[in-house]
C-alpha positions in Angstrom: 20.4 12.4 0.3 23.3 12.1 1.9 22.2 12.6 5.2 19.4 12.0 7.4 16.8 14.8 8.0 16.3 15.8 11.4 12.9 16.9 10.8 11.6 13.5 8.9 8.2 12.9 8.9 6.8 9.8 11.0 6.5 6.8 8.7 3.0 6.1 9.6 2.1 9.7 8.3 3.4 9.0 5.1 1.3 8.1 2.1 2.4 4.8 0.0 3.7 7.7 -3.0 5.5 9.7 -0.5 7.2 6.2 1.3 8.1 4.8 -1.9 9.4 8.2 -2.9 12.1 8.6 -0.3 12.8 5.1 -0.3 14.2 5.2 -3.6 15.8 8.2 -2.2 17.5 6.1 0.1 18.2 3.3 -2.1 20.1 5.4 -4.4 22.3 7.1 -1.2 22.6 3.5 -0.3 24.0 2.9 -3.4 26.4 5.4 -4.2 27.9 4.1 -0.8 29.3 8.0 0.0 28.4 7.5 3.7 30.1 6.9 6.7 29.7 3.5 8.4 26.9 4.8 11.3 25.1 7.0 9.2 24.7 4.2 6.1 23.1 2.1 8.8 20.8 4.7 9.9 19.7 5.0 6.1 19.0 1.2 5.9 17.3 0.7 9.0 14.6 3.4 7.9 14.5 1.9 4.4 13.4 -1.3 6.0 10.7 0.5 7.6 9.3 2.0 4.3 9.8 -0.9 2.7 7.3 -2.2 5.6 5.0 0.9 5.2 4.4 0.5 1.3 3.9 -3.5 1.7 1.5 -2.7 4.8 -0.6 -0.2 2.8 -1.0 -2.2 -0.2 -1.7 -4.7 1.4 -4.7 -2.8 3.7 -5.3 -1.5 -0.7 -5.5 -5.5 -1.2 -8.3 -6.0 1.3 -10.1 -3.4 0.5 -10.0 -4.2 -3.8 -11.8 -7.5 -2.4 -14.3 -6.5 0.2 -15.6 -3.8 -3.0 -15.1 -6.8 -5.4 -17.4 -9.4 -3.2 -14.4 -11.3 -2.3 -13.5 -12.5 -5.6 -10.4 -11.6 -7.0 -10.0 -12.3 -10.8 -5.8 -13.2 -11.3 -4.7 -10.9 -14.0 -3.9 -12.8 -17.6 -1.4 -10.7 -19.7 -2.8 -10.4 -23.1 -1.1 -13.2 -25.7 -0.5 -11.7 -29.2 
């Protein structure tokens, strides 16, 4: 992913699977740092935004787990062997 689409979808169309998705996309351009200067930044400043979309849908995920769940979150305990 070298470049930027033209045609990319709107952020707030995309699913928390399909954000995550391309943001590792963009992660690994990011990473093997083959882009010019302008373009690199273009790449980060939409990975900030996904990064925004997933938090923002999990956390919407979040509040709905604990309206279902009466309020009352149980903290996950890994399993001691």
């Amino acid at each position: 992913m070298a470049k930027a689409k033209s045609n990319e979808r709107a952020i707030d169309e995309l699913s928390y699977e399909e954000a995550l998705t391309e943001l590792e996309g963009l992660v690994t351009a990011l990473e093997e740092n083959q882009n010019p200067l302008e373009e690199a930044l273009k790449l980060f400043e939409r990975g900030q935004a996904l990064a925004a979309r997933c938090g923002a849908l999990l956390e919407a995920a979040q509040l709905k787990v604990q309206k279902l769940t009466d309020e009352t979150l149980t903290p996950f305990e890994e399993e001691t062997e």
